[in-house]
MMTF fields as JSON, N, C-alpha, C and O atoms, coordinates in Angstrom:
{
  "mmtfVersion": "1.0.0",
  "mmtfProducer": "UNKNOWN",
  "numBonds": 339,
  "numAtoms": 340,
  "numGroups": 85,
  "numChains": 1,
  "numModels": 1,
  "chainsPerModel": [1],
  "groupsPerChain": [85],
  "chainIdList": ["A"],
  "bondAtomList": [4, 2, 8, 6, 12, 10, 16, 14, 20, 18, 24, 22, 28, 26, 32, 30, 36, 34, 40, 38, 44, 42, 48, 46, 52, 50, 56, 54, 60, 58, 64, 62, 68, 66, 72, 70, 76, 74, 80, 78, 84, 82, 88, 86, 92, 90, 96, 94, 100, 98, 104, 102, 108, 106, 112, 110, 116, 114, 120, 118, 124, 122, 128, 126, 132, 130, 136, 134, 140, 138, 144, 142, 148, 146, 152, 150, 156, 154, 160, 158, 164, 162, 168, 166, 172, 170, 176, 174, 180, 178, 184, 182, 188, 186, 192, 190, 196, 194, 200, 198, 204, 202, 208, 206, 212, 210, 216, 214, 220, 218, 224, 222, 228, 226, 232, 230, 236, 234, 240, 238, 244, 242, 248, 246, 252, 250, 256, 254, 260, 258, 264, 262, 268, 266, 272, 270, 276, 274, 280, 278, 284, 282, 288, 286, 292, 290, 296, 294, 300, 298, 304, 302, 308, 306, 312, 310, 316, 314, 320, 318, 324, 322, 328, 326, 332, 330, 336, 334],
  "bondOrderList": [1, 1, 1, 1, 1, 1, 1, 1, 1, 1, 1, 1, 1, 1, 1, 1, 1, 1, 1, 1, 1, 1, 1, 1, 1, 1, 1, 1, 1, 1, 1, 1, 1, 1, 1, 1, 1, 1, 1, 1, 1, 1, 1, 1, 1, 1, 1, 1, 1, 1, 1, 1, 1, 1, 1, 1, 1, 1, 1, 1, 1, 1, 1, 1, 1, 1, 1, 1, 1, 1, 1, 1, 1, 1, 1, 1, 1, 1, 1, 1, 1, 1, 1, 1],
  "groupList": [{"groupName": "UNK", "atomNameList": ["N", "CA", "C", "O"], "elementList": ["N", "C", "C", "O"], "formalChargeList": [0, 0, 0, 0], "bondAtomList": [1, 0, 2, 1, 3, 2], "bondOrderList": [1, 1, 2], "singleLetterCode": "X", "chemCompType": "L-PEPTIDE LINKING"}],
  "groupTypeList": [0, 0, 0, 0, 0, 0, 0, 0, 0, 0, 0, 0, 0, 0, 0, 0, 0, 0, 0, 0, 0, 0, 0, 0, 0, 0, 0, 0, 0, 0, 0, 0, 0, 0, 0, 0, 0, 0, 0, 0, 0, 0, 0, 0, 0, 0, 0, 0, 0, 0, 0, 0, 0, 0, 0, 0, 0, 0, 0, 0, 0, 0, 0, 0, 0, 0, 0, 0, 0, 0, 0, 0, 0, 0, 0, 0, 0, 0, 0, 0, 0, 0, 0, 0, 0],
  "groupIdList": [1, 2, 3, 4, 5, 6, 7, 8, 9, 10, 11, 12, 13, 14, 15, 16, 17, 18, 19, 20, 21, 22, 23, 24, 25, 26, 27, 28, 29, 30, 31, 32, 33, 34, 35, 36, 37, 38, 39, 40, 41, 42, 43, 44, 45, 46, 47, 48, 49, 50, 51, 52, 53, 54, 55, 56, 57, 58, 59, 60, 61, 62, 63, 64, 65, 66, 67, 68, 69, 70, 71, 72, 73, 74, 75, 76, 77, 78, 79, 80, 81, 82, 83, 84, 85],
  "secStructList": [7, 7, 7, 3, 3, 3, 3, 3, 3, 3, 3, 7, 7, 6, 6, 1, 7, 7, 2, 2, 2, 2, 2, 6, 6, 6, 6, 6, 6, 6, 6, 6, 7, 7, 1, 7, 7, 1, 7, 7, 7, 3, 3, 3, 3, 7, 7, 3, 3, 7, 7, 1, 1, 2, 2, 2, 2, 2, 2, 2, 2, 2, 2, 2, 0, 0, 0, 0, 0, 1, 7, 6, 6, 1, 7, 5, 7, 7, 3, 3, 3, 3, 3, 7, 7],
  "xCoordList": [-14.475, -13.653, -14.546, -15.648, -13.982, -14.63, -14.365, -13.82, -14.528, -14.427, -14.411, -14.899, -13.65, -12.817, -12.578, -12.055, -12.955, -13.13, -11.832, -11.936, -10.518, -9.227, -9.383, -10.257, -8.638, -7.885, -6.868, -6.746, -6.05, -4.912, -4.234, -4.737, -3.728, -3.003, -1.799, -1.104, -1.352, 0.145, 0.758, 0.683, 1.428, 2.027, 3.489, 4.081, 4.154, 5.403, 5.656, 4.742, 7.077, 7.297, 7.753, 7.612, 8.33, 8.309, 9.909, 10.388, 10.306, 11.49, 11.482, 12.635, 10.504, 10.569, 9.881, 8.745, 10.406, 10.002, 8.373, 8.022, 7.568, 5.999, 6.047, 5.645, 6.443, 6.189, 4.479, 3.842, 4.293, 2.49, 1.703, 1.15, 2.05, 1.324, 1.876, 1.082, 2.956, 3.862, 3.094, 2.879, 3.022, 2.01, 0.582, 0.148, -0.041, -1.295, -1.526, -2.699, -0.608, -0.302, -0.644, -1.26, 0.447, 0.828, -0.133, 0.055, -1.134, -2.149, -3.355, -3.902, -3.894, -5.088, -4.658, -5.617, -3.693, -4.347, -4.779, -5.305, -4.546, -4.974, -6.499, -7.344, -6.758, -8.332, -9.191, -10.39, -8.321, -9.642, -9.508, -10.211, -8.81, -8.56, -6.875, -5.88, -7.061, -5.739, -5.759, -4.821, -6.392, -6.949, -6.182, -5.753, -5.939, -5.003, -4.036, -3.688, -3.118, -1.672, -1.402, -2.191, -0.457, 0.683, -0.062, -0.288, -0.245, -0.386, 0.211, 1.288, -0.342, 0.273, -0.663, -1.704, 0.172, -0.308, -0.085, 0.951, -0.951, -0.718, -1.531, -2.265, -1.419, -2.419, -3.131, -2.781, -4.439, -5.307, -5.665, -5.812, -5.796, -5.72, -6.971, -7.275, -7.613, -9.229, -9.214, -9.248, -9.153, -10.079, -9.795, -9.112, -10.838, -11.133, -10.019, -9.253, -10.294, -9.23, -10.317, -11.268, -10.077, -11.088, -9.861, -8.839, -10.114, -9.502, -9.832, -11.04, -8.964, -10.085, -10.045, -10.712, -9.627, -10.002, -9.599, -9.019, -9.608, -8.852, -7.718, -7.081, -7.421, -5.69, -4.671, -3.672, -5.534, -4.865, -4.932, -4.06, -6.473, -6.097, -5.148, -4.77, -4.899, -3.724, -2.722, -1.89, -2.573, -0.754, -0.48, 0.637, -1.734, -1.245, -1.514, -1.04, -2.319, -2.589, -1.142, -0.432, -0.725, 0.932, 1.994, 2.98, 1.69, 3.209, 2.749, 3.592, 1.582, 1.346, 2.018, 2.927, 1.644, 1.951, 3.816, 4.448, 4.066, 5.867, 6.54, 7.735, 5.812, 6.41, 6.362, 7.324, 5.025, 4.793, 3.865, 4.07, 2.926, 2.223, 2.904, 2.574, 4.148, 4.875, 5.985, 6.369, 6.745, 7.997, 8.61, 8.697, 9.193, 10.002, 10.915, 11.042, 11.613, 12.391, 11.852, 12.163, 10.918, 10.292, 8.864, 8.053, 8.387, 6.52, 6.358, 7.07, 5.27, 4.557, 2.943, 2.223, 2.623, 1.406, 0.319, 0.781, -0.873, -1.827, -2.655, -3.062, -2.987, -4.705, -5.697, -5.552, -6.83, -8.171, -8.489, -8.228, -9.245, -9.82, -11.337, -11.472, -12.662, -13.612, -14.374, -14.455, -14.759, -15.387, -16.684, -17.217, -17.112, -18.039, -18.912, -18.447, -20.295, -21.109, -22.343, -23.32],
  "yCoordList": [-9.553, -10.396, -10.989, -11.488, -10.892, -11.887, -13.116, -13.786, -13.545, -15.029, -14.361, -13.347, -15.45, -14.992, -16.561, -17.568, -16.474, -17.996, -17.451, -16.346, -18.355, -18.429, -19.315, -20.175, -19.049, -19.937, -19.162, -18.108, -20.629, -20.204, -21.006, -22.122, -20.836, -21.205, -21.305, -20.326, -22.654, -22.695, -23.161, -24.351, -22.227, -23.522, -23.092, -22.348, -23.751, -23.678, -22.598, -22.138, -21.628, -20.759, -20.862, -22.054, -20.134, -19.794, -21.108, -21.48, -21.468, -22.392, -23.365, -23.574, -24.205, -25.026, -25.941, -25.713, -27.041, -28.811, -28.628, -28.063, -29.33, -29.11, -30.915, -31.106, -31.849, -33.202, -34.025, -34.692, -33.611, -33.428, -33.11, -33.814, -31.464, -30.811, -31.354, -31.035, -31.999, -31.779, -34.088, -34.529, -34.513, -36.045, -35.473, -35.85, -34.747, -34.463, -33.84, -33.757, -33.196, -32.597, -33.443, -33.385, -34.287, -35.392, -36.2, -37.303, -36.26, -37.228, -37.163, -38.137, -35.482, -34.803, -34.896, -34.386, -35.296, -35.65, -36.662, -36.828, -37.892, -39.131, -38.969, -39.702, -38.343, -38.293, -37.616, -37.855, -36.562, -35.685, -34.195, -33.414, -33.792, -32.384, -31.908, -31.684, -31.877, -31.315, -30.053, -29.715, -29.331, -27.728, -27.277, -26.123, -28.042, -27.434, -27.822, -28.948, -26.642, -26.526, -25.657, -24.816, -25.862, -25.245, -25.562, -24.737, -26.844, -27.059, -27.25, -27.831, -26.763, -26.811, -27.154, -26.693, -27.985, -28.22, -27.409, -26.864, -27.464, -26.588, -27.061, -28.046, -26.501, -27.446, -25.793, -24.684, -26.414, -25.066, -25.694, -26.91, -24.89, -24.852, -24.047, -23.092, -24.425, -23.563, -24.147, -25.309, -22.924, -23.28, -21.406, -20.523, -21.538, -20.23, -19.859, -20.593, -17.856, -17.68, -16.67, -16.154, -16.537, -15.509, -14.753, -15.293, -13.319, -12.3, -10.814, -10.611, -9.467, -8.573, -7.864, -6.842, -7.898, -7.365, -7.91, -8.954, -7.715, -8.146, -8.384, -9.39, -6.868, -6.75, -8.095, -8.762, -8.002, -8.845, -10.357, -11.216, -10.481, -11.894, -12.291, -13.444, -11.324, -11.219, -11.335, -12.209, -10.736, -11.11, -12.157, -12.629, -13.055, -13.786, -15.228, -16.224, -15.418, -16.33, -16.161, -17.157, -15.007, -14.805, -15.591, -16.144, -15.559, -15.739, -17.612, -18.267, -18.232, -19.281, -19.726, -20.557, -19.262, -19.373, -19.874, -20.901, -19.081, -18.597, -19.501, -19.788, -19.785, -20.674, -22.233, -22.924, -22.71, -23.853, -24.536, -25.637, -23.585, -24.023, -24.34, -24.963, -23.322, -22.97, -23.149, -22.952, -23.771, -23.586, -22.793, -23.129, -21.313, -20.473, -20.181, -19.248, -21.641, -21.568, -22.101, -21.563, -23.367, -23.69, -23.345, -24.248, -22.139, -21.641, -21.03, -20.727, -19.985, -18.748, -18.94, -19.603, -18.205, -18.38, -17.616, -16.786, -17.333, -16.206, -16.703, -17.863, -15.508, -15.689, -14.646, -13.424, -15.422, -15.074, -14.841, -15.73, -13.498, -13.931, -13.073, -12.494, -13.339, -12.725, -13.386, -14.474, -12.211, -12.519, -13.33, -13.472, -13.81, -14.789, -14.035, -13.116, -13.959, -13.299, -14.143, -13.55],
  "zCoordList": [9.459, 8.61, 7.523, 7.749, 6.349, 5.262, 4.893, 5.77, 4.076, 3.527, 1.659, 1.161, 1.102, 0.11, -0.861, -0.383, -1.894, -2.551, -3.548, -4.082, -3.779, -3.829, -5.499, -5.612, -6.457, -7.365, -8.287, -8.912, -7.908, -8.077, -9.556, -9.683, -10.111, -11.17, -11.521, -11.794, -11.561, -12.062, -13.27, -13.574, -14.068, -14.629, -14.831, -14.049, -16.222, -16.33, -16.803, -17.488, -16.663, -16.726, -18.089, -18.359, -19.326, -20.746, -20.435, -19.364, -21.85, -21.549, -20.6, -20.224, -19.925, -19.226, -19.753, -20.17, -19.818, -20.362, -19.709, -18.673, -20.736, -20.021, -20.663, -21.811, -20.011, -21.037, -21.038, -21.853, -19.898, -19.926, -21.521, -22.367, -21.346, -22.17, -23.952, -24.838, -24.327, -24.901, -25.61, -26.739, -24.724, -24.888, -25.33, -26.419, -24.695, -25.309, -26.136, -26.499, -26.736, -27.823, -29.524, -30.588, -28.577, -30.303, -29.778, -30.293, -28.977, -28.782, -29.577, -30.093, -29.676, -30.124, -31.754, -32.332, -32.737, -34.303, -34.685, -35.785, -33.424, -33.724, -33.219, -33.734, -32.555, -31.889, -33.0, -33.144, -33.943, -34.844, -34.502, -35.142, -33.708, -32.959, -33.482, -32.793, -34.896, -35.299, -35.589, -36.31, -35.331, -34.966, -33.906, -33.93, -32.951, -31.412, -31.369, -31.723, -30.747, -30.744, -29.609, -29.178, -29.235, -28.235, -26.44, -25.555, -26.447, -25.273, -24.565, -24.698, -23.357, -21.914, -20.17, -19.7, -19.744, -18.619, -17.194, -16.812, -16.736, -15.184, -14.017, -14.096, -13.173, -11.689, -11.628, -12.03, -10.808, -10.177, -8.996, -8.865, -8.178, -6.878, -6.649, -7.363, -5.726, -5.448, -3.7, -3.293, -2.961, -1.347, -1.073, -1.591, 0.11, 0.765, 1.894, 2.519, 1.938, 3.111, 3.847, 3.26, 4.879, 5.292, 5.823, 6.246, 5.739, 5.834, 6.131, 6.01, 6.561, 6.791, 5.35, 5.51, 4.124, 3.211, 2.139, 2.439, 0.869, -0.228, -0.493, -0.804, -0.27, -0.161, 0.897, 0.627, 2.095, 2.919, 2.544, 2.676, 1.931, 1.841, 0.353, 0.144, -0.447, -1.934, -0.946, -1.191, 0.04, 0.411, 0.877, 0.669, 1.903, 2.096, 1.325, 1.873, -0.034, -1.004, -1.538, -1.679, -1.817, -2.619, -1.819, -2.305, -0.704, 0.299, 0.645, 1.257, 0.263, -0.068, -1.101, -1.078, -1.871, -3.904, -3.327, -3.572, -2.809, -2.955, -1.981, -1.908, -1.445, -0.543, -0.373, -0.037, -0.672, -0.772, -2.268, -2.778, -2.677, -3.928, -5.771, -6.781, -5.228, -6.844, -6.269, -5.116, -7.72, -7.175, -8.204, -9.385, -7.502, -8.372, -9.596, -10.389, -9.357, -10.102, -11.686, -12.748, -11.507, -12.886, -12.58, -12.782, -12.105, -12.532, -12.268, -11.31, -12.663, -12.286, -12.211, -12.958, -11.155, -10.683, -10.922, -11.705, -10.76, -11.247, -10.327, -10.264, -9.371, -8.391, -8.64, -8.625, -8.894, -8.631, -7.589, -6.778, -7.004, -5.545, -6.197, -7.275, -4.713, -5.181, -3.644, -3.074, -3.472, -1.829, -2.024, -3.125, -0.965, -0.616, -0.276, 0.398, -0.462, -0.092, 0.578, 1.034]
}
């Protein structure tokens, strides 16, 4: 079995209110940073799974994601994995 260092990424799916990203937005011309645009906020998620291969530990980081980390209806997720050596 390996060990497997996990991150995960969420954010809002296309058409969904981001009011986070959407404050820091109109925050950054008063600071001097009127160069950036189209921000958006998201959570990342980072801990280990140990598993017997890659594949296995992608299915079960996914069936995490889907069940308890994201919620479907407003986000989509993206994982990194990369074994521990």
């Amino acid at each position: 079995m390996a060990s497997y260092e996990v991150m995960v990424e969420i954010r809002h799916l296309p058409g969904i209110n981001d009011p986070e990203g959407a404050t820091v937005e109109r925050a950054l011309p008063a600071l001097g940073f009127s160069t950036i645009s189209k921000v958006s906020m998201g959570k990342a998620i980072r801990f280990s799974i140990d598993a017997d291969d890659v594949d296995s530990a992608t299915l079960s980081v996914n069936d995490v994601c889907k069940r308890l980390l994201a919620n479907p209806v407003l986000e989509s997720f993206e994982i990194k994995i990369r074994e521990i050596k």
